[in-house]
N, CA, C and O atoms as CSV, one atom per row, in Angstrom:
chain,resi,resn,atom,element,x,y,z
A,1,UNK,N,N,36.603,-48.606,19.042
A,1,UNK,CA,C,37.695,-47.679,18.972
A,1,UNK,C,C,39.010,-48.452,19.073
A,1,UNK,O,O,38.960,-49.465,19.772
A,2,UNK,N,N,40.091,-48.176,18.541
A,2,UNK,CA,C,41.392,-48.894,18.235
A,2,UNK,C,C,42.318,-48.343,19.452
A,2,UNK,O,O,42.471,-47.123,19.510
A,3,UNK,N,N,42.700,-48.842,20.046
A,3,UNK,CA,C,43.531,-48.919,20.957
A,3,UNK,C,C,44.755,-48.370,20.370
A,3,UNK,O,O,45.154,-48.423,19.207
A,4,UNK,N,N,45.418,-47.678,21.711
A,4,UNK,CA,C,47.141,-47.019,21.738
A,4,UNK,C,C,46.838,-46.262,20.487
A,4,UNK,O,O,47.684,-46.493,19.623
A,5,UNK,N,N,46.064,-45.576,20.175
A,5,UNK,CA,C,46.208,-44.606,18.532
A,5,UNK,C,C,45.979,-43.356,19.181
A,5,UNK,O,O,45.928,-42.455,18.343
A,6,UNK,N,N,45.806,-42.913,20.472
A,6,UNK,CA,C,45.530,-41.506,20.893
A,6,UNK,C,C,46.590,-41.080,21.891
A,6,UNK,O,O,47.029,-41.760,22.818
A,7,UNK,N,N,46.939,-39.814,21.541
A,7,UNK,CA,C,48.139,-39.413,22.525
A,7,UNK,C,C,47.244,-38.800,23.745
A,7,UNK,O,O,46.150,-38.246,23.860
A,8,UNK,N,N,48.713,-39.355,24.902
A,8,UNK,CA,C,48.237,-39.313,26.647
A,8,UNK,C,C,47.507,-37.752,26.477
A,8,UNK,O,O,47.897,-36.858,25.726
A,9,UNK,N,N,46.218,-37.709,27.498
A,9,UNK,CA,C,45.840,-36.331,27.982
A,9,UNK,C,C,46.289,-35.969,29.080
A,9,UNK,O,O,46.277,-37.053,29.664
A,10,UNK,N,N,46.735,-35.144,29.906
A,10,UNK,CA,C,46.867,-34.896,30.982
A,10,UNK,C,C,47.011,-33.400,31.561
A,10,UNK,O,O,46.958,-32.445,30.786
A,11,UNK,N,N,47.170,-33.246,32.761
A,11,UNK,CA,C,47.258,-31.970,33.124
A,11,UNK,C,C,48.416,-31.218,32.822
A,11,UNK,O,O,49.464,-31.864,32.849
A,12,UNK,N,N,48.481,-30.207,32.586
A,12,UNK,CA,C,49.871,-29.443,31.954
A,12,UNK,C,C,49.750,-28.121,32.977
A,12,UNK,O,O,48.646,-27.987,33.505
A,13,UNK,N,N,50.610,-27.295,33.252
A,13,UNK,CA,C,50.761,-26.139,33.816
A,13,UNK,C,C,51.187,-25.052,32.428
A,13,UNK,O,O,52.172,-25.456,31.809
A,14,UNK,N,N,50.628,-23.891,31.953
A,14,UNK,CA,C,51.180,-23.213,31.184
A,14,UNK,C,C,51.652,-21.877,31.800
A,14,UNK,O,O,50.970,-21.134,32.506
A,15,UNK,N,N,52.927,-21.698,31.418
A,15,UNK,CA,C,52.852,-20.414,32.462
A,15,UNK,C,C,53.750,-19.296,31.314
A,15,UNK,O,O,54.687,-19.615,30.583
A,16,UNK,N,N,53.289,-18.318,31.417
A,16,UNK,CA,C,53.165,-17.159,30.240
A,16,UNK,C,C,54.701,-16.535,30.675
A,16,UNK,O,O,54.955,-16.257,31.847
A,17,UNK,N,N,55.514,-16.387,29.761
A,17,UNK,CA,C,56.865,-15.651,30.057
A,17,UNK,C,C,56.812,-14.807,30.042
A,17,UNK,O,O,57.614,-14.197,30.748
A,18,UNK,N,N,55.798,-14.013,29.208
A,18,UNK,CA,C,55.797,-12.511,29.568
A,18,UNK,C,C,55.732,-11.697,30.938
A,18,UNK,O,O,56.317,-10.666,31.265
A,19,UNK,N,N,54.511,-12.780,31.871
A,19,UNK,CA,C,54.186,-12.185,33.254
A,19,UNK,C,C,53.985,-12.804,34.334
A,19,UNK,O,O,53.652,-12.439,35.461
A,20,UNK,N,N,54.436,-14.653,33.463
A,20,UNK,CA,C,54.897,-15.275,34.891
A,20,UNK,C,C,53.589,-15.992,35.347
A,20,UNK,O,O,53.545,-16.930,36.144
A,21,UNK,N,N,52.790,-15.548,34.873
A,21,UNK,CA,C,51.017,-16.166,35.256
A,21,UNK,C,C,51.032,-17.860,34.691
A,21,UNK,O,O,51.690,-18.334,33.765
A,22,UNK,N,N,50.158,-18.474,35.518
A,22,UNK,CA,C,50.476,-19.838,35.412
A,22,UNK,C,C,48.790,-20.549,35.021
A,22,UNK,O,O,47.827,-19.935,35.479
A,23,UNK,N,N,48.560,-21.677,34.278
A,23,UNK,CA,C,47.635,-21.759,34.543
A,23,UNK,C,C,47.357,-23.100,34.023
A,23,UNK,O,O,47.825,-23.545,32.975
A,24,UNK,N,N,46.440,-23.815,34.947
A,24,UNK,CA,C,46.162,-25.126,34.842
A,24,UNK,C,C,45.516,-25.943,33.783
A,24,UNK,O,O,44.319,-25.655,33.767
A,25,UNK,N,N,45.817,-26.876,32.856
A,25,UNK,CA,C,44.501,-27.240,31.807
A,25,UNK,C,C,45.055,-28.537,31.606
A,25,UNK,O,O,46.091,-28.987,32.094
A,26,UNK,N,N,43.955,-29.288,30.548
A,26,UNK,CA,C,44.280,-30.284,30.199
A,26,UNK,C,C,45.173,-30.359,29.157
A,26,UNK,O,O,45.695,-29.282,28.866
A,27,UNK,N,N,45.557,-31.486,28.398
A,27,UNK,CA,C,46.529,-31.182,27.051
A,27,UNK,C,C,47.206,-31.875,26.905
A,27,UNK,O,O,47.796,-32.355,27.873
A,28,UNK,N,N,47.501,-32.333,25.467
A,28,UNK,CA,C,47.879,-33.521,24.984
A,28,UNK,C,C,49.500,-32.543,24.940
A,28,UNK,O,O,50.245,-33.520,25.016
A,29,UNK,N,N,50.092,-31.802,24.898
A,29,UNK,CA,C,51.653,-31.350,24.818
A,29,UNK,C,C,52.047,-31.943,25.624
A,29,UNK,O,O,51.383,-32.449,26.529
A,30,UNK,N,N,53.722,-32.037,25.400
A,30,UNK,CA,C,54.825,-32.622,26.162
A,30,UNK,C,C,55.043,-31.318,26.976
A,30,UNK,O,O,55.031,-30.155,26.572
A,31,UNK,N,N,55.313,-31.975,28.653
A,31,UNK,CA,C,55.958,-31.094,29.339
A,31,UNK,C,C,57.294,-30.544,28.763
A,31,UNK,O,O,57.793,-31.188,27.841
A,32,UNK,N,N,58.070,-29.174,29.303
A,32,UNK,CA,C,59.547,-29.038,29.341
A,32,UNK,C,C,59.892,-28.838,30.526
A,32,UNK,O,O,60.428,-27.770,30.823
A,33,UNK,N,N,59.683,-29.736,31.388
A,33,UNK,CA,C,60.197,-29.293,32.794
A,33,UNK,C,C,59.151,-29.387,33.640
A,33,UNK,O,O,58.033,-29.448,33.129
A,34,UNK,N,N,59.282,-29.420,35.189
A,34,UNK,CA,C,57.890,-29.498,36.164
A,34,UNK,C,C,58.218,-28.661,36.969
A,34,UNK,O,O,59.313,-28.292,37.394
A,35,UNK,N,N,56.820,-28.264,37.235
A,35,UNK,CA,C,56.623,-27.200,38.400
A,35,UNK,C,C,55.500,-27.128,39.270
A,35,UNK,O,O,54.344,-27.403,38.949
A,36,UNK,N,N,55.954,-26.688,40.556
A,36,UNK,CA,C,54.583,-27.220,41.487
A,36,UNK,C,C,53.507,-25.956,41.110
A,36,UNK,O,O,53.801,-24.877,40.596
A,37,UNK,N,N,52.537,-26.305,41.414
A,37,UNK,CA,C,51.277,-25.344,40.955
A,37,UNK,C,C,50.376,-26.274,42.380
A,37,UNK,O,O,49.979,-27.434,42.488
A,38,UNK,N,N,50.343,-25.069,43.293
A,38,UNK,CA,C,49.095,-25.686,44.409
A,38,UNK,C,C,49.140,-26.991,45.045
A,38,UNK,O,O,48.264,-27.810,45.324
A,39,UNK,N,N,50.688,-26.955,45.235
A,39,UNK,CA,C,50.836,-28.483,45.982
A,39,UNK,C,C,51.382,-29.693,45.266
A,39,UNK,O,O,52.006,-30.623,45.777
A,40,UNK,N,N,51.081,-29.549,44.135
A,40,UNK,CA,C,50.949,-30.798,43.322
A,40,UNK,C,C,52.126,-30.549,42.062
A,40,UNK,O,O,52.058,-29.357,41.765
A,41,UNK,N,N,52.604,-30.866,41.678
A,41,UNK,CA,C,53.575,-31.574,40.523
A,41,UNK,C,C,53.271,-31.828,38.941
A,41,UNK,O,O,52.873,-32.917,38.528
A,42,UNK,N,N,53.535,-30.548,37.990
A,42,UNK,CA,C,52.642,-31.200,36.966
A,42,UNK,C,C,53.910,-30.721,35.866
A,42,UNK,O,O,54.924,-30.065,36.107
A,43,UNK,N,N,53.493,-31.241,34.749
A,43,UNK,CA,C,54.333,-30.894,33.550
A,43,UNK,C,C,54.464,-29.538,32.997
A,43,UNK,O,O,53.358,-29.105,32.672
A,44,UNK,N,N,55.275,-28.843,32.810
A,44,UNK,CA,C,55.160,-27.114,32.728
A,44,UNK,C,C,55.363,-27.381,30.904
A,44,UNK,O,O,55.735,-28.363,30.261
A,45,UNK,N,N,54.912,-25.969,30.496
A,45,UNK,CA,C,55.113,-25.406,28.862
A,45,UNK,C,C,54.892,-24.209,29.167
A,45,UNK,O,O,54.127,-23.676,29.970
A,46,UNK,N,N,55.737,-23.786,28.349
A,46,UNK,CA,C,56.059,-22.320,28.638
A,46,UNK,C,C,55.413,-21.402,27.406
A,46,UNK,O,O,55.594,-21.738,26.236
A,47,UNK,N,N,54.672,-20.258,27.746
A,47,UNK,CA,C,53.780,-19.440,26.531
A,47,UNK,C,C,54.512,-18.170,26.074
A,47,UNK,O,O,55.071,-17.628,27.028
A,48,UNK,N,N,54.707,-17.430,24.723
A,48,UNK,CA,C,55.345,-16.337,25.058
A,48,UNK,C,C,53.559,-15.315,25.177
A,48,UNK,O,O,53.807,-14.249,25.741
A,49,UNK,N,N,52.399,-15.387,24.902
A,49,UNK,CA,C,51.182,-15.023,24.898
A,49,UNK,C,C,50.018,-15.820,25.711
A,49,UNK,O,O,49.816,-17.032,25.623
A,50,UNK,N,N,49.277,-14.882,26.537
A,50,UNK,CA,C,48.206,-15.548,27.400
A,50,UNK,C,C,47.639,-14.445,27.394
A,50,UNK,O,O,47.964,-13.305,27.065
A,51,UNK,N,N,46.220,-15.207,28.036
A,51,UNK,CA,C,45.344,-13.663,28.095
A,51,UNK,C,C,45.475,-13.279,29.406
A,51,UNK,O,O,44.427,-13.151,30.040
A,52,UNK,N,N,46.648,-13.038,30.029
A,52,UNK,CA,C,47.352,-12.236,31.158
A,52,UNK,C,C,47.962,-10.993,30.451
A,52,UNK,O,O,48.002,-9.817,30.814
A,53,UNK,N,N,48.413,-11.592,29.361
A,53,UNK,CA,C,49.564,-10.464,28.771
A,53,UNK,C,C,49.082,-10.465,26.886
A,53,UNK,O,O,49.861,-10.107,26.002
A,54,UNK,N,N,47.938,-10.855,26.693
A,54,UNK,CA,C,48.166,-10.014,25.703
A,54,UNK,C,C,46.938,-8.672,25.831
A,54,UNK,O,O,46.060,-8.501,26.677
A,55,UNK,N,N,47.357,-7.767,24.484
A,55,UNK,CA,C,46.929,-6.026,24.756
A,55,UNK,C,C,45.099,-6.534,24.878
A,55,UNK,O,O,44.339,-6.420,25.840
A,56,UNK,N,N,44.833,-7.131,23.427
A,56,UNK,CA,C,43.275,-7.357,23.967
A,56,UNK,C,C,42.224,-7.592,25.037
A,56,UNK,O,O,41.092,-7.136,25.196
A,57,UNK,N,N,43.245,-8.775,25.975
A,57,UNK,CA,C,42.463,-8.824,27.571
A,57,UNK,C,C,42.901,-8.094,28.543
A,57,UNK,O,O,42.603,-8.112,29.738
A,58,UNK,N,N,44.017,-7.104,27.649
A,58,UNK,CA,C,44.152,-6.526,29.116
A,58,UNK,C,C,44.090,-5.353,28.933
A,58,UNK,O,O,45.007,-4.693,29.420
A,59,UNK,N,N,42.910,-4.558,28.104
A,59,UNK,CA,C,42.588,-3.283,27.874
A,59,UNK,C,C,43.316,-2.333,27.002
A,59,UNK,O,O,42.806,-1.287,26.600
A,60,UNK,N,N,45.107,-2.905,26.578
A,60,UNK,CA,C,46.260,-2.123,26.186
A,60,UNK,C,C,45.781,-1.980,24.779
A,60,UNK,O,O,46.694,-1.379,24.214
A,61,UNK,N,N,44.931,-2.190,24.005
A,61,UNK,CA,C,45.005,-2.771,22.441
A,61,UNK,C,C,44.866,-1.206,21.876
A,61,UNK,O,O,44.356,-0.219,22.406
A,62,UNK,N,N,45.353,-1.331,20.924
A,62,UNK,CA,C,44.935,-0.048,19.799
A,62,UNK,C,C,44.185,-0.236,18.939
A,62,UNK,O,O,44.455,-1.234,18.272
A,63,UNK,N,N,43.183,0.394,18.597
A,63,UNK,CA,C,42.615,0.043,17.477
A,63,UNK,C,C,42.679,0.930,16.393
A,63,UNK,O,O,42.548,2.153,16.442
A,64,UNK,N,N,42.895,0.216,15.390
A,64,UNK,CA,C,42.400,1.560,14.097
A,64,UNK,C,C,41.350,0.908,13.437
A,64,UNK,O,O,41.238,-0.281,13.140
A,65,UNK,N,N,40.445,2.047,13.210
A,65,UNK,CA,C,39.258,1.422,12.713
A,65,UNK,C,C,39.586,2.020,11.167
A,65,UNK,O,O,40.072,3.069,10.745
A,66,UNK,N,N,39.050,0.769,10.543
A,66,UNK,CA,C,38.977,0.915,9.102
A,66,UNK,C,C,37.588,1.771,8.110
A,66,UNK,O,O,36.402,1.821,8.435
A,67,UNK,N,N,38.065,2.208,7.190
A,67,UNK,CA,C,36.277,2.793,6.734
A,67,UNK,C,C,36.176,1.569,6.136
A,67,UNK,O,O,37.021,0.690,6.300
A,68,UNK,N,N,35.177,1.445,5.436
A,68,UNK,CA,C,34.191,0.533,4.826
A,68,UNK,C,C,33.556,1.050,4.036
A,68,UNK,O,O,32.861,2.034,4.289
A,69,UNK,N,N,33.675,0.340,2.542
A,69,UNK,CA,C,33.173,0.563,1.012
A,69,UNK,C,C,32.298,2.089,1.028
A,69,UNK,O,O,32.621,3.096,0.398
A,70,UNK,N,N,30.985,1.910,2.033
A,70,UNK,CA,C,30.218,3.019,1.714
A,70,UNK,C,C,30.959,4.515,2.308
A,70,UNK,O,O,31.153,5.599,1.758
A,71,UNK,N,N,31.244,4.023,3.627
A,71,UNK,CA,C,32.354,5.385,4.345
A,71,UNK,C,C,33.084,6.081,2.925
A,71,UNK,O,O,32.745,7.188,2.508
A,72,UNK,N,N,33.971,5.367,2.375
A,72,UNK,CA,C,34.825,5.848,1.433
A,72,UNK,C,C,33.895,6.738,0.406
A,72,UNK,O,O,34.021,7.936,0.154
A,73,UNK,N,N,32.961,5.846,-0.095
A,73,UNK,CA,C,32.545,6.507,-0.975
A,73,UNK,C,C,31.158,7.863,-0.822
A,73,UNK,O,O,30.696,8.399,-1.829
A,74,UNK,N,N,30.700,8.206,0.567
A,74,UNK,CA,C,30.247,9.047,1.496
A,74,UNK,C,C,31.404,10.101,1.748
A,74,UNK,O,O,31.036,11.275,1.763
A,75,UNK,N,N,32.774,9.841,1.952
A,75,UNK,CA,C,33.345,10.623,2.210
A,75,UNK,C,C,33.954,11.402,0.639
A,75,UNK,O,O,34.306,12.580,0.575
A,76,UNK,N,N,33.962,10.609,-0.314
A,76,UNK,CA,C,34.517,11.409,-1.516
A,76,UNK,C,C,33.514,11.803,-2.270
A,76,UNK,O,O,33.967,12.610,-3.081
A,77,UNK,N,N,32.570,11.676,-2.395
A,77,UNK,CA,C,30.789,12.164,-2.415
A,77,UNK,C,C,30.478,13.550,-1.583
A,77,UNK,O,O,29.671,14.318,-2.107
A,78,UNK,N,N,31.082,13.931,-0.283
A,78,UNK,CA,C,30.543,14.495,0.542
A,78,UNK,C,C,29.397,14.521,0.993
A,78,UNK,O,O,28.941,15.569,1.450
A,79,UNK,N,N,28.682,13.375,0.964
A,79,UNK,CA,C,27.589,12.848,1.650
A,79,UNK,C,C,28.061,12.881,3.453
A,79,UNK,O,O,29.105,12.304,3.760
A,80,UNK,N,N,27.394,13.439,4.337
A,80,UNK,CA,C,27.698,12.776,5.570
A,80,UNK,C,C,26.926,11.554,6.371
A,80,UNK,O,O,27.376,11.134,7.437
């Protein structure tokens, strides 16, 4: 393997602007700033989406369900 050709891994803090939730991982991104998380000192990036805040994990989602080829053609058929 070739040396210096891979960017640093390290711990990052991501913390979601929508709700403020923070959360620890690995990751090759550049910090914008540091923030303590549990004592310790790590590189922050800021999310405008996490699964804190978006509708899917957090039950809010709407769905519209679509028909599908046969639906359509069951429904203009009057087949039920």
């Amino acid at each position: 393997m070739r040396a210096d050709i891979h960017p640093d891994y390290h711990d990052v803090v991501f913390v979601d602007t929508a709700t403020g939730a923070k959360f620890l991982a690995g990751s090759t991104a550049k910090g914008q700033g540091e923030v303590d998380y549990k004592g310790n000192k790590y590189p922050m990036v800021r999310v405008e989406i996490s699964s804190d805040s978006h509708p899917f994990y957090t039950g809010k989602q709407k769905i519209n369900q679509a028909d599908g080829a046969v639906d359509k053609f069951n429904k203009k058929y009057g087949f039920k």
